[in-house]
N, C-alpha and C positions, 0 to 999 in steps of 0.2 A: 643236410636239409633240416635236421635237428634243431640244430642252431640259428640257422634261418631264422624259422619258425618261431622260435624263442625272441629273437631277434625284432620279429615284428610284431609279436605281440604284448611287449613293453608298451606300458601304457603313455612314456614319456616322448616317444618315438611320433615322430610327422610323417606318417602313412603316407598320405600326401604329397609330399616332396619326395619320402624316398620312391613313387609311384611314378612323380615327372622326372625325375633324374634318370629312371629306368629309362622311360620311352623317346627320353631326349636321345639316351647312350645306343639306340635301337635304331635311330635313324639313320640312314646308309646313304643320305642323299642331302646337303646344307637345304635345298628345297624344302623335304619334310621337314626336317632341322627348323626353319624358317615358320613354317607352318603351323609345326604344335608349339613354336615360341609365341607366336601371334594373337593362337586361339589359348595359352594362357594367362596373357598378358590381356583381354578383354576379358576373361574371367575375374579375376585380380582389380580389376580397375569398376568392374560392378559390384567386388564386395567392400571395396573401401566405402563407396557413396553409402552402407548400411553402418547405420550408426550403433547400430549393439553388438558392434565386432567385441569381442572380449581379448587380453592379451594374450592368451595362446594362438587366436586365430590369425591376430596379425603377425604375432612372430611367424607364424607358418607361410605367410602371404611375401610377406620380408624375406622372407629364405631363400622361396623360391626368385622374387625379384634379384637379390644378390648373386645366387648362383647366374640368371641368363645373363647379368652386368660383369660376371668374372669369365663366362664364355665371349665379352666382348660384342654383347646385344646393347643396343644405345636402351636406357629405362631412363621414361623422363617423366614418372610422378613415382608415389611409394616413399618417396626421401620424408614427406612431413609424418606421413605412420611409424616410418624406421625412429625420427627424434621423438617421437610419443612415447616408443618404447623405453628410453633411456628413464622416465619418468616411474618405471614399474619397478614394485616393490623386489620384484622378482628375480633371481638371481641370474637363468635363462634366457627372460624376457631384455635383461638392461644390455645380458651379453651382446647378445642378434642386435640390439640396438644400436652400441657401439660400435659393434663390427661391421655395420651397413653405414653409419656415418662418417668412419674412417677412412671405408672407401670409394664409397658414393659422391659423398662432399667434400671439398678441396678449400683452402682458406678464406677464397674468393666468394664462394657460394652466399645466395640470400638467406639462406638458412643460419648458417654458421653460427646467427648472432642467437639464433634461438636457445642452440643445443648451451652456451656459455652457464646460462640460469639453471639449467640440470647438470654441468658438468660440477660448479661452484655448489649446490648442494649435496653433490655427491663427496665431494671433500672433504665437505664438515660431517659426513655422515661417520659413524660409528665403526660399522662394517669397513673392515679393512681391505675387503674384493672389492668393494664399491670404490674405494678409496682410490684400487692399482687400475681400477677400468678407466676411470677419469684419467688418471695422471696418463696412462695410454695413450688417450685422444688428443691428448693438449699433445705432446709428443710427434703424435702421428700428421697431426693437422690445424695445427694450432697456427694461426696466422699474427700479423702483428695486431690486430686488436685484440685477439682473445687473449693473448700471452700477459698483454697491457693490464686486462681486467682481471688474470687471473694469476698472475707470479708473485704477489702478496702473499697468494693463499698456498701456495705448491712451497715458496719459502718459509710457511707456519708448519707445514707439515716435516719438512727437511729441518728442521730447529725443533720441534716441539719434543717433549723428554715424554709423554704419553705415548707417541704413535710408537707402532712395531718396528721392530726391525726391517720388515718386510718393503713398508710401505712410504720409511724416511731413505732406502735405496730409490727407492722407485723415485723418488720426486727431487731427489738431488742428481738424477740424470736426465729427470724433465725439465731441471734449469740450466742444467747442460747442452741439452738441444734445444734451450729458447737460447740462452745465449751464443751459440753457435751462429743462429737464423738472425736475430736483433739484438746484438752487442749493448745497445744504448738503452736498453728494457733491465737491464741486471742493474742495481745501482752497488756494483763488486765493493767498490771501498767501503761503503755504506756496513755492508752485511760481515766483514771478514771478522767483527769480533767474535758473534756468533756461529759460522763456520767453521775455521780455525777448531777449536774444542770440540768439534765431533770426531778429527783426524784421530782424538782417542778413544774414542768409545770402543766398545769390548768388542762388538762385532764383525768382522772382516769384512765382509759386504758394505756395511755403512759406511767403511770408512774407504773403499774401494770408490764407491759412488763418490764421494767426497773428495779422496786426492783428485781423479777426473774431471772434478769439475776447479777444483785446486789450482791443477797443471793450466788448463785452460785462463781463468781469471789471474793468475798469477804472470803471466806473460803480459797483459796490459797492466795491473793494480802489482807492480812487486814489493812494493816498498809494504802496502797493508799486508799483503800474506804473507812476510817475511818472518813472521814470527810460526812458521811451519816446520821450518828447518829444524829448530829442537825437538818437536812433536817428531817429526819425521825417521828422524835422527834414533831416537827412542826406541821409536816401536819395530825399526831396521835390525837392531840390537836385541830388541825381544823376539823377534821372529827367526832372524837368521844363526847368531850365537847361542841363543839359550833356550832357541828352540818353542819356544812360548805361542803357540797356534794354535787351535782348535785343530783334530786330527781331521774331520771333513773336510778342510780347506789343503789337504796334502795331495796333490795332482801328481801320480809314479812318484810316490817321496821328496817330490820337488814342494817346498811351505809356500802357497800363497804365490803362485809365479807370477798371475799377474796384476798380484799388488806390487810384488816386488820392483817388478820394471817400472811401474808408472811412479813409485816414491825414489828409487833414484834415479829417473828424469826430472822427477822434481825438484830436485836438489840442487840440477847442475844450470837450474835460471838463478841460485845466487851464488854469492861468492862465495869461499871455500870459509868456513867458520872458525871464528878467533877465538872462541872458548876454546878450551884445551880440551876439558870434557867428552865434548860435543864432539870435535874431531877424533879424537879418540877412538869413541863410536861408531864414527863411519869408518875409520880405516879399520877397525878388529871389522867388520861386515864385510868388507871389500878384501881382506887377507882371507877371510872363511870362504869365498866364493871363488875367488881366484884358486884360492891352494883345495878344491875339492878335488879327491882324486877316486871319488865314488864312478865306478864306470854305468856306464847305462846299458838297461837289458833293451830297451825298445826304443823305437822310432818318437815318441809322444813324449817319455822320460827323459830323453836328448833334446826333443825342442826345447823343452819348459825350461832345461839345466843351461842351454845356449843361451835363450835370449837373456836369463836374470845375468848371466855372467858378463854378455855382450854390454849391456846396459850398464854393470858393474864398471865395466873398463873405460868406459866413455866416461863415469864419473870419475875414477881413476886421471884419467888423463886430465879431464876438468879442476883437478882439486890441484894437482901438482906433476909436472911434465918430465919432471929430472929424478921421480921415487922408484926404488927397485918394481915395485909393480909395471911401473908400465914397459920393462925390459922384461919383466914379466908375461904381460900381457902380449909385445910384439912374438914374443916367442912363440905362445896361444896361436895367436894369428897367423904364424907361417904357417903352421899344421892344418888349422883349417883352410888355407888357400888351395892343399890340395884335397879337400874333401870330398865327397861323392855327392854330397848334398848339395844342391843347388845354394839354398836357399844361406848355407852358415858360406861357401865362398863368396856370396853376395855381401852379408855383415861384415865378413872378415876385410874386405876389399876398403867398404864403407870405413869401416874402423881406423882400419888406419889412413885413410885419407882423413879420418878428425885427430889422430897423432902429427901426422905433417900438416895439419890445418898449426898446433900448437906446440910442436914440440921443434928444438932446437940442441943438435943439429939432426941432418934430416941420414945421418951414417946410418944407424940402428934400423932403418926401411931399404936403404939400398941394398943389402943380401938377396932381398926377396923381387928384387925390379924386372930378373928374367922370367920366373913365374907371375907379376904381374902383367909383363908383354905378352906372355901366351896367353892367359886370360880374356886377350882380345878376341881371341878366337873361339869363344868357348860359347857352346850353342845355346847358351841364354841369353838373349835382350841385355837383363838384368845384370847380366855378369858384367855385359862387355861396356856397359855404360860404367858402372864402378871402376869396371879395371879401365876405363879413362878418366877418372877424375881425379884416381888413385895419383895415376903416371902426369896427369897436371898439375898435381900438389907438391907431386915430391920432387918435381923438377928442379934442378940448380944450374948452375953457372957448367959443374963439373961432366954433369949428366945431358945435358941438353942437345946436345945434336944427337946423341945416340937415340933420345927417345923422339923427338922432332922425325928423326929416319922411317925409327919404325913405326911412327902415327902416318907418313907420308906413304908406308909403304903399306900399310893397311887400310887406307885412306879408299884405296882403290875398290877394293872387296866391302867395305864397311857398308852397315844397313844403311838405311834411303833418310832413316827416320834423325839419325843421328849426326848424318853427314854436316849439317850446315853447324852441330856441337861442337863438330872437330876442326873445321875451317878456324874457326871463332878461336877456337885454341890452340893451335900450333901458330895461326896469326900472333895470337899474345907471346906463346913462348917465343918465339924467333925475334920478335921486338925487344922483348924483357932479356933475351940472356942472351942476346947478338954479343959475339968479343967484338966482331967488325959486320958492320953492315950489307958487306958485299953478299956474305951468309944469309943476312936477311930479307935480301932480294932474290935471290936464286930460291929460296923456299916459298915466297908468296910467288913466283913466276911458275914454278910448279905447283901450286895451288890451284892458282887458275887455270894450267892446263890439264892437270887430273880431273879437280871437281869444281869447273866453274861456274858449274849453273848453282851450285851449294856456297859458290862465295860473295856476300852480301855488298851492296857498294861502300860499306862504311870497311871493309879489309882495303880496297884501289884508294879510297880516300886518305887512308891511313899512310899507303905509301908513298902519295904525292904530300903529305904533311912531314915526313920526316925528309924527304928527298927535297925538298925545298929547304928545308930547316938546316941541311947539312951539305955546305955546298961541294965537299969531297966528293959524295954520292952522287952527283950529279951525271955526272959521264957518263957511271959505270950502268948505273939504271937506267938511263935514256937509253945506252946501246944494246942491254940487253934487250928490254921492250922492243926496238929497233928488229933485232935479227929475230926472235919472236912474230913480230909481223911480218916477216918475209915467208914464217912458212905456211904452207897451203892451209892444214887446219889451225886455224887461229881465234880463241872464243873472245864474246865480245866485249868482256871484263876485262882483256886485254886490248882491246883496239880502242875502249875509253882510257886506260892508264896511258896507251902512248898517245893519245889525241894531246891529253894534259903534257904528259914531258915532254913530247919532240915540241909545240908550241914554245914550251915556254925556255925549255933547255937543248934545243935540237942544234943549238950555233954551234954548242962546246964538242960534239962530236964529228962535225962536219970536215974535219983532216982525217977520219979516220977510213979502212977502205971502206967502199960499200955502202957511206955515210954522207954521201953529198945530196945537196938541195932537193933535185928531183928523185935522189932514191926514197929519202924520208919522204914525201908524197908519194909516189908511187904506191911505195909500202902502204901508205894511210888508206889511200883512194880505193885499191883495190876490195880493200872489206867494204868500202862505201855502199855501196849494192846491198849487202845480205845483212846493212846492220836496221835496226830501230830506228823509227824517224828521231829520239831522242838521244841515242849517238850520234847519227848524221847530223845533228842539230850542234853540237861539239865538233865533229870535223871542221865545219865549217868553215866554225870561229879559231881552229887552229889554221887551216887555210888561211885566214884573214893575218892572223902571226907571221904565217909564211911569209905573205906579200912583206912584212915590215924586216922580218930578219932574212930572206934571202930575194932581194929585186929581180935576180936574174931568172923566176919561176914564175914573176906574175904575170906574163900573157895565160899560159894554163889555168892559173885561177881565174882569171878574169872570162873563158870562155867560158870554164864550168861553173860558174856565178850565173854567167850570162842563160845557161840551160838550164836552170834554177829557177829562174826569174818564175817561169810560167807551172811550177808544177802545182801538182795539188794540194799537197799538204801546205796549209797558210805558216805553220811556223817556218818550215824552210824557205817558202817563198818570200815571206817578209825578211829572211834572214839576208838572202841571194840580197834582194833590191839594195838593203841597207846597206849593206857591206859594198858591192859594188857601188853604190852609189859613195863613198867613203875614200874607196883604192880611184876611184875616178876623178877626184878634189884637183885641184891644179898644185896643191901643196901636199907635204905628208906632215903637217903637223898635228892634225885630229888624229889620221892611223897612227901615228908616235902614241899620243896620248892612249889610243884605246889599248894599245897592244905593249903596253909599261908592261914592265918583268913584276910579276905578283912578289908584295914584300912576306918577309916571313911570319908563317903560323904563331899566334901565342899559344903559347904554353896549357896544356891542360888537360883534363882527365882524357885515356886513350875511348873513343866512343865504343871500340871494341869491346872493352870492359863493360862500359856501359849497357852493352845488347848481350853481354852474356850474364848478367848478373840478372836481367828480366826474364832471361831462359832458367835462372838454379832460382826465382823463387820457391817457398816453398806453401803446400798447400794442405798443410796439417799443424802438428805440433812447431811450432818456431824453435829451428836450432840455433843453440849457443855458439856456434862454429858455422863456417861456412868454405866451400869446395875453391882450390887455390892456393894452398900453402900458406906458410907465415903470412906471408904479405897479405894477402886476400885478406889473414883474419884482423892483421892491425889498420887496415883499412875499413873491415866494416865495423870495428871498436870504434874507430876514429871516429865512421860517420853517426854511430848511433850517438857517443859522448858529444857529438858537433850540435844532432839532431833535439838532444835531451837541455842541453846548455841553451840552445838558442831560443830555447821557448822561454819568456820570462812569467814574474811571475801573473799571477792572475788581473790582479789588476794593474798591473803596466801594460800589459800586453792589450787590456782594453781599454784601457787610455789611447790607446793608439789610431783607436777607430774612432774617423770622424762624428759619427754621428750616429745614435742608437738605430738598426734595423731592425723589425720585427717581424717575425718570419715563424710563421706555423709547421712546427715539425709534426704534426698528427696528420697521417695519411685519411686514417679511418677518419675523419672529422673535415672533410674536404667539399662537403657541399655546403656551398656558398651560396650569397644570394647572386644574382646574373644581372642586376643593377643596384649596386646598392646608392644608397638616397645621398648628395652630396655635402650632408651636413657629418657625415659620418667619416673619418677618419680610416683610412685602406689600411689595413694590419700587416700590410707589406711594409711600410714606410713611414718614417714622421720626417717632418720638413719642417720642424720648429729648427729655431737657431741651435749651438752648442750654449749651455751653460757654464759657469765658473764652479767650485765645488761652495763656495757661501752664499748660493741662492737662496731667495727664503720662497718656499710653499708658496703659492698662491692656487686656494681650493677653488674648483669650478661650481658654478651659480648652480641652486637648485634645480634652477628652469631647463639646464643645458644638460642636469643631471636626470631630470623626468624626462626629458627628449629622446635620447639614447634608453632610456629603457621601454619607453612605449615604441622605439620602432625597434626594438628587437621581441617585441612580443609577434612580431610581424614575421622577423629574419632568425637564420638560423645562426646568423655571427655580426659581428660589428663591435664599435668601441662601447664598454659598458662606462668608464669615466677615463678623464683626461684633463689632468692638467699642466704645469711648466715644467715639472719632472717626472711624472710616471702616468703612460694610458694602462689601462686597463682592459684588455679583449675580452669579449668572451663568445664561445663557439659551443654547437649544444648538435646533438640526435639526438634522435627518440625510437623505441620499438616497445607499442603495447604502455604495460604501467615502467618500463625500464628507460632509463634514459642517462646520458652521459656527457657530460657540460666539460668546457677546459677553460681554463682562468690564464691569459698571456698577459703577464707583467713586464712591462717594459720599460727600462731605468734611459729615462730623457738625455741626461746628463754625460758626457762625454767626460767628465775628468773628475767625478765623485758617486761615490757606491752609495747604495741605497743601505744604511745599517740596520740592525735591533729588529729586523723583519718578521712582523709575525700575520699570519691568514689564518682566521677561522671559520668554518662555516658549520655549524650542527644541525642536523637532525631537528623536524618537527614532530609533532602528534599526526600528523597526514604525509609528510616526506621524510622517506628513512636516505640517508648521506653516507658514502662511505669516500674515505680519502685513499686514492690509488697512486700518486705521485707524492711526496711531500716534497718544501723546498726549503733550505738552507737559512742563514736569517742575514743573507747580506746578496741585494741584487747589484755587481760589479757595474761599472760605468760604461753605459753604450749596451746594455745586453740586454737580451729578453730569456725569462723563464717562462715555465710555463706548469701549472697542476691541473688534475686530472680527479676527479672525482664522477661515480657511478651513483645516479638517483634513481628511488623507489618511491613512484605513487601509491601510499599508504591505503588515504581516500583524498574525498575531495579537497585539494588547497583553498585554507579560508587568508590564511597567511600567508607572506612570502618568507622563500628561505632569506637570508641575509648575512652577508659576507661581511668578515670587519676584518680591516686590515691598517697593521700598526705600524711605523719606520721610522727613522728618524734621518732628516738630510743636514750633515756636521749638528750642530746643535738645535735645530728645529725638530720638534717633535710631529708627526701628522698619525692621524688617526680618521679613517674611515668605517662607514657602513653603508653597505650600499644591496639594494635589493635584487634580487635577480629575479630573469624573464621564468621563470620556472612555474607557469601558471596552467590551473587546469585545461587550459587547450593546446598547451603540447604533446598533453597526453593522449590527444585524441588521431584518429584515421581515419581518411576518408569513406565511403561508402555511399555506391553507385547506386541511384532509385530512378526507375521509369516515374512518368506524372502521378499515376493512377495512384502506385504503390506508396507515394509520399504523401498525396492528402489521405489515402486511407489509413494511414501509420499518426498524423496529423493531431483525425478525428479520432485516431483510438486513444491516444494518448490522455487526450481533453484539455480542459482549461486550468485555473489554478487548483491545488498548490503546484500539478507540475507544469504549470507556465509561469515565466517571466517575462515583464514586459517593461520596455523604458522608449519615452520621447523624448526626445532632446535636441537642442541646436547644432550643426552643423561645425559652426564658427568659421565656416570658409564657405566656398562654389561648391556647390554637389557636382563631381566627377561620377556620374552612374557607374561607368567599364570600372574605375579605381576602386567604387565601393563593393560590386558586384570580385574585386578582383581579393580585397579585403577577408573573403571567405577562404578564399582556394588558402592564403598566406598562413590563414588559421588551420590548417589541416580539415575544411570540411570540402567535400566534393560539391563544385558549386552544379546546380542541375537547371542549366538553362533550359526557356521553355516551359519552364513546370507551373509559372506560376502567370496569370492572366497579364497581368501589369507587365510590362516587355523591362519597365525600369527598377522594377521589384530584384531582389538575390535571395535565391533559395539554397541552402547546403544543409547538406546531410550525411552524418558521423555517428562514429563511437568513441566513448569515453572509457577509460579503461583503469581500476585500479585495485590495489591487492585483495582489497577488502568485499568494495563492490560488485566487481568481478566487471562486467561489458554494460557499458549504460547508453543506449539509444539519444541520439540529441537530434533534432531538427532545429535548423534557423530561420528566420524569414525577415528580413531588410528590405522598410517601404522607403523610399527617399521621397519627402514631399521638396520639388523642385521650385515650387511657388513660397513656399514659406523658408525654405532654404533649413528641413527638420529632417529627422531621421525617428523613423518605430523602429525598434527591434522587438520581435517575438519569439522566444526560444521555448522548445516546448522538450522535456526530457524526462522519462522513467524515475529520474529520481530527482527533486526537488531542489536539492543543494546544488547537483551538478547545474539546469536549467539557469538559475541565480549567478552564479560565477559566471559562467560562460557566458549568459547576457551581459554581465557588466564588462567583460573581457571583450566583448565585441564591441562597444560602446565605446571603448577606450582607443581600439584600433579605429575604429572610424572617423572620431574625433583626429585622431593625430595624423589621417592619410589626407585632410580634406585643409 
């Protein structure tokens, strides 16, 4: 009670919360439960509306919100107090903050884009807890926009030589899980020279964080991170032979276990190194780990020792398949096969299914093949799936029926989940290592009668493909199929495979006993009843055979044709008429034609293979090796070296496209306009001709150049210039004074690159710019890029930003400047007023300096609805009604900028219809704003009329 008591009267403690946590824990009924959730959740929701909340209070109010949302209480406000708090100086306050946005808000959220601007100054902040909170969030809930605006800044901290240890771990596995989520947000090759050089930094963590995200980007980028491998190499030799660690990082005397594993997986994505050196060093590491004969006192000290060693072996075998080590190592492994541990019979199993994936011949594994058949039976999942990938790896020519038996004969007992694994592969083996195919048929006819509802139609297709192919086999599979069907249980994977043989092969049996015309019907007909209208739909059409290879059966078909005719199912029924109407010809030279002997199969990949290679992807690390034996592995060499070969290079390969596509890869940048105006160019598509690569420039007219920008003052996207070889998109949001614009560049030209590429856009005294994409200085022919840049309303824009961009096409030079829509009314948002409220806001305002006013002509028809629609396009909420004149447009906003802070705007748009003139009145808190934003609205009016 002591303690208690002590307990609650910490000053830093939420009395309060710990008071509702009590009486929630007290309620014995979800009713009461229900009850005092309800009555604190109106509590809560009356003290947000008081605006002298101070941060402890909200934190307190936030706690409690968070705990009823982890009970699984729907909480649908509190989220905009929870992002306030990230804003506080406070160490407590920012925590509760983050830790209520983590789990409150999801990528998707309206908010999400709020918390970015506190997350990005907590980065830059000093404090290093501020620093690991942020990187948390992005981590935890980072979506694709945020990742976009903020993996610049997560990659300065993961590079920068100031930050701590603490918080360059931290942020080098927050680009680990952005690039996990968005692959195409890392620009990996870009980064590896910087990278790279951290794999040596003193620190073991840092560099833990680092190979991780290593391992990861080095699987797509190897060629950039290939210069790891010495670093790698290195610090393996300093860790494991010379002992060189930090004694904290010693797990039960095991150095660094799990850096250890991850730097040699990393190793084994390149090829085994030609320095002498180099190799050297990995093999004295790989000798020290193999030859440890240190025993382990505990369960913890055995993991750590297994896996660094297990990991050892695999790069062992990787490196060289014929080295005492890996005679070495199989020895390892028979001993673990019988281990007690789950978990090392599992690797052990695994392992050397990556020895017979590469090693040559496969003697050195066959000692151990009866222990890996009992392993079938061994009461883990886990086990019994290795000890079948094991016994499919190591199969041969020699061994094959014996294991083919005992798959067959386990086949029966085997889990539900596995079955259609195993089909899949005894299918393969019995094909691959048939001496004679009669074997091969007697194994898939026992297939399908053990486990047919687990054998896929691509096994029965397989064997009408090779049984066609080989007309020896002919016979002997038709008659077995044949006596198959005669008996009582007969599944219907088999009553399609004889549908196909007796049709097409049923003559060459026909002397044998038991094999004449009406017994092969018979047999067919009888499952006719209990099959699938999509077998029966196959019978049919073997019937229809009948009638051409044996005449003396076709009254029988013809009757049951005839009782066809009227059933229900339409495909039979159409099948009945047609055919009948076919065998009813006064000639049989059309049945001749239909019922041709099918010529033989080409040649080609077994589809078998193919459905089992989509069951062993993998859905983690990408292994260097893959399940199947040699063959499998020089098979998926081949196809990767096929795959790597066939892509040429950059610009041939886009030479090859007709005609440049342009195509907006930003999801977050997806509001469009929902009509845009017909003079504007669809950022989908261009429809100019192809060009030659000695076109010369020809720049577009000013006129065409002020058109596109005055209707995107309007839109949120459209073409900003355009001419014979490059448009230029541009696509823009906005939130508050933040706002984020994308530049799509797209190269015209079909069979010449855009060279010497350069884009700048700076920073004004009113618009702070920051670049979040950069791009390359050469746009390939036919293709579109695209950058990214984040703006900051400073104050009010008196100027436009301005982008200049420079290239050159073969020897023409072009150079551009072109202004962007980035004008003080994108900075603005709507805001809803009743009548009253708007002229009384109006008249409080008054007249000049903070009114502006301009008349001016029309230059077209006054469309009142277009002008009146002219507002809403601006960001102001237009407020029909409000104002006497029906053809008057009234809106009203906020302006919003760093400096400023929220500035009040009202509009008012008289159209005189008579004189064909336009008043604007804009009336604003602050002076500047009023001035811009009337002439801003003057400029859209002009260009919509």
């Amino acid at each position: 009670m002591e303690s208690k008591s002590k307990f609650f009267q910490n000053s830093n403690t939420m009395n309060g919360l710990v008071k509702f946590i009590t009486e929630l824990r007290a309620c014995r009924a979800r009713d009461l439960e229900e009850k005092r959730i309800n009555k604190e959740l109106a509590n809560i929701r009356s003290k947000f509306k008081d605006s002298t909340l101070n941060g402890y209070q909200k934190k307190k109010y936030v706690c409690k919100l968070l705990y009823m949302y982890i009970l699984g209480w729907d909480v649908d406000f509190g989220h905009l107090e929870a992002v306030h708090l990230l804003n506080s100086t406070k160490y407590s306050e920012k925590q509760i903050g983050y830790l209520s946005v983590t789990l409150m808000l999801n990528e998707t959220h309206e908010l999400a884009r709020l918390v970015v601007n506190s997350i990005r100054k907590d980065l830059d902040d000093h404090n290093e807890v501020f620093n690991c909170l942020a990187l948390h969030a992005i981590a935890n809930m980072g979506g694709r926009e945020m990742s976009e605006s903020l993996v610049h800044e997560i990659y300065k901290q993961f590079v920068s030589g100031s930050r701590s240890h603490f918080v360059k771990k931290k942020a080098g596995l927050t680009l680990l899980r952005i690039y996990r989520k968005f692959p195409e947000v890392i620009p990996g090759e870009e980064w590896a020279p910087k990278i790279l050089p951290i794999l040596e930094n003193d620190n073991p963590a840092v560099v833990m964080s680092a190979v991780n995200l290593v391992v990861a980007l080095a699987q797509q980028y190897p060629d950039a991170y290939s210069g790891c491998v010495t670093r790698i190499s290195t610090r393996l030799y300093k860790i494991i032979v010379k002992n060189e660690y930090p004694p904290d990082y010693a797990y039960y005397k095991v150095p660094a276990p799990w850096l250890l594993v991850k730097m040699l997986r990393l190793l084994q994505y390149y090829p085994p190194p030609q320095t002498v050196a180099v190799l050297d060093e990995i093999l004295a590491s790989l000798n020290k780990i193999l030859n440890n004969s240190e025993k382990t006192k505990n369960a913890q000290q055995a993991n750590a020792q297994n896996a660094v060693l297990i990991e050892a072996m695999n790069l062992a075998i990787h490196i060289d398949t014929h080295s005492s080590l890996i005679n070495q190592s199989i020895t390892l492994l028979g001993g673990f096969l019988n281990s007690k541990e789950t978990n090392m019979r599992c690797l052990a199993l695994e392992t050397m299914a990556h020895i017979a994936a590469l090693g040559d011949p496969l003697s050195s594994l066959k000692p151990h093949q009866a222990t890996v058949i009992a392993s079938l039976t061994d009461k883990d999942i886990s086990v019994r799936r290795r000890a079948l990938d094991l016994l499919y790896s190591m199969c041969d020519v020699d061994n094959a029926r014996e294991i083919v038996a005992e798959l067959l004969k386990y086949l029966t007992t085997a889990d539900y989940e596995i079955r259609e694994e195993m089909v899949l592969k005894i299918a393969i083996l019995a094909e691959k290592f048939a001496t004679e195919y009669t074997w091969y048929i007697d194994v898939i006819m026992r297939l399908m009668t053990t486990a047919g509802d687990h054998v896929s139609d691509a096994v029965w297709h397989r064997v009408v493909h090779i049984t066609t192919n080989n007309e020896d086999l002919r016979e002997y599979a038709t008659y077995t199929v044949l006596q198959a069907l005669k008996e009582p249980a007969c599944h219907e994977r088999i009553v399609k495979l004889g549908g196909y043989l007796l049709g097409e092969f049923g003559h060459v049996i026909v002397e044998s006993p038991g094999c004449s015309p009406i017994d092969q019907f018979m047999a067919l007909h009888s499952k006719f009843g209990i099959c699938m209208p999509a077998t029966r739909s196959l019978l049919m059409s073997t019937y229809l055979k009948f009638v051409n290879l044996f005449p003396e059966i076709k009254p029988h078909i013809v009757e049951l044709f005839k009782s066809l005719v009227h059933v229900l199912d339409v495909e039979l029924q159409q099948r009945a008429c047609e055919y009948l109407a076919i065998i009813s010809l006064p000639t049989e030279t059309l049945l001749q034609a239909v019922c041709e002997e099918m010529p033989h199969f080409p040649e080609r990949e077994s589809a078998l293979l193919v459905q089992l290679h989509k069951k062993l992807q993998d859905t983690e690390d990408v292994r260097t090796w893959t399940i199947g034996g040699k063959d499998a592995q020089t098979d998926l060499t081949s196809r990767r070296f096929t795959s790597k070969a066939a892509q040429p290079p950059a610009d041939s390969s886009e030479r090859q496209r007709p005609q440049a596509k342009i195509v907006d890869p930003i999801a977050a940048l997806v509001a469009a306009s929902s009509s845009p105006a017909s003079g504007a160019q669809d950022l989908l598509g261009v429809d100019e001709p192809a060009f030659g690569a000695s076109v010369r420039p020809e720049a577009a007219t000013q006129t065409a150049i002020d058109g596109w920008y005055a209707k995107l003052l309007t839109k949120p996207s459209g073409v900003l210039y355009e001419d014979n070889v490059i448009q230029i998109g541009f696509k823009s949001e906005y939130q508050a004074q933040y706002g984020r614009i994308a530049i799509f560049l797209g190269n015209k030209l079909t069979v010449a690159p855009l060279t010497q590429f350069s884009s700048i856009l700076e920073s004004t005294d009113e618009m702070r710019v920051a670049l979040l994409q950069p791009l390359g200085t050469a746009i390939p022919a036919a293709t579109q890029l695209h950058q990214m840049y984040n703006v900051e309303c400073v104050t009010v824009p008196q100027t436009p930003l301005v982008l200049s961009i420079s290239f050159s096409v073969g020897e023409h030079p072009v150079r551009l400047s072109l202004k962007l829509p980035t004008v003080a009314t994108k900075f603005v948002a709507p805001v809803e007023l009743g009548v009253d409220d708007f002229f009384a806001r109006w008249r409080q305002i008054g007249g000049p300096p903070r009114e502006a006013q301009a008349v001016f002509s029309a230059g077209g028809v006054i469309d009142v609805k277009a002008s009146k629609a002219v507002l809403s396009s601006l960001q102001f909420a237009s407020l029909e009604a409000a104002d006497p004149n029906p053809n008057n447009g009234v809106g009203a906003g906020i302006f919003t900028s760093g400096q400023l802070g929220k500035i009040g705007c009202l509009v008012r748009v008289e159209p005189s219809l008579e004189h064909q003139m336009f008043r604007v009145t804009v009336r604003a808190t602050n002076e500047a704003v009023a001035a811009k934003v009337c002439e801003q609205v003057q400029l859209a009016l002009v260009s919509s009329t």
